[in-house]
N, C-alpha and C positions, 0 to 999 in steps of 0.2 A: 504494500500500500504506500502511496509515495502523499507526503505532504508537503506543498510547495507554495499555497496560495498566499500572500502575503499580505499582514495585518492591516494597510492601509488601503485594500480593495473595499470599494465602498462596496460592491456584491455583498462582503465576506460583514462590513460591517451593519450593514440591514437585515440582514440574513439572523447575526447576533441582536440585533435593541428587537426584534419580531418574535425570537422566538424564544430571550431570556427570561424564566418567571422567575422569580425571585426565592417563592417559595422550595425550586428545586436546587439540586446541584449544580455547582458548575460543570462537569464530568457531562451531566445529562443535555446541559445545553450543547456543548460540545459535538455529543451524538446527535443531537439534532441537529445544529448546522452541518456536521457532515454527511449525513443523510440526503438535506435537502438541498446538497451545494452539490451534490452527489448526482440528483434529478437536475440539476441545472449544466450539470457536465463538468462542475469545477473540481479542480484535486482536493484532497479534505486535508481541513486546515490543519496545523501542528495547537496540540491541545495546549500550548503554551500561549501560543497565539492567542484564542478562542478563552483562556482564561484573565489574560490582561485587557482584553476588550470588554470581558462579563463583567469585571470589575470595573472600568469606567460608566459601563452601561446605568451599572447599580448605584453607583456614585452620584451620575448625572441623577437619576430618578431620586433619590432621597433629599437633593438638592430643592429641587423640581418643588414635591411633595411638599415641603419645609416650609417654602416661600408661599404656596397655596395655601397650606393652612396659617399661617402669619396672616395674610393677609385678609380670614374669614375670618378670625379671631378680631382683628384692627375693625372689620364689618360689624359684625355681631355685639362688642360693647361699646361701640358709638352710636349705632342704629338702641341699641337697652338703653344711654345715657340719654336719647333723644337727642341727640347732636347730628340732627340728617343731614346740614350742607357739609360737615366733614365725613358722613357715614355714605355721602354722595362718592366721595373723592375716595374711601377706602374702597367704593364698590369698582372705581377704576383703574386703581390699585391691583384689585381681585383679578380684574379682566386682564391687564398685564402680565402678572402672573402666571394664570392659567394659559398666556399667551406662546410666555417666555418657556413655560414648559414642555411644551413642544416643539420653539426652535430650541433647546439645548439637545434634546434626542437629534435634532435633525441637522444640528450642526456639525456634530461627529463625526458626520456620513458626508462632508464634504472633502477631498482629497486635498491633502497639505499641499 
């Protein structure tokens, strides 16, 4: 079995943020991307590979999470305090947030 595809194939790194659950191993993700890189005709990755990018993946996503719930928290007791034109500004805050959450996954997957 030959592993050749190299960490900064954006293939290789979509393939990882689509099919990391957090819940599982990193071993198991692993086996999924080389599965499905597998049906895509790609060599499968080296698991060293596949484990430093699971580990940014997860990174990014806790980041992510962090600032979304910061942000509902800043919503949620100015909106209780009655303070709506700053619970206005937290609420675009939120949208930012949840914005920015998804370019961090998807800026990954940009080729240096």
């Amino acid at each position: 079995m030959r592993f050749a595809i190299p960490a900064n194939d954006r293939r290789l790194r979509e393939l990882v943020a689509r099919l990391d659950d957090d819940e599982l191993p990193m071993a198991e993700t692993w086996r999924r991307v080389g599965e499905a890189g597998s049906r895509l005709g790609l060599l499968r990755p080296g698991y060293h590979v596949v484990r430093c990018l699971v580990q940014q993946q997860r990174l990014l996503r806790r980041i992510a999470k962090a600032r979304v719930r910061e942000a509902w928290t800043a919503f949620a007791n100015l909106a209780a305090a009655g303070r709506f034109r700053e619970a206005e500004e937290a609420l675009e805050l939120l949208g930012e947030a949840l914005h920015h959450r998804h370019e961090l996954v998807l800026q990954q997957h940009k080729p240096p």
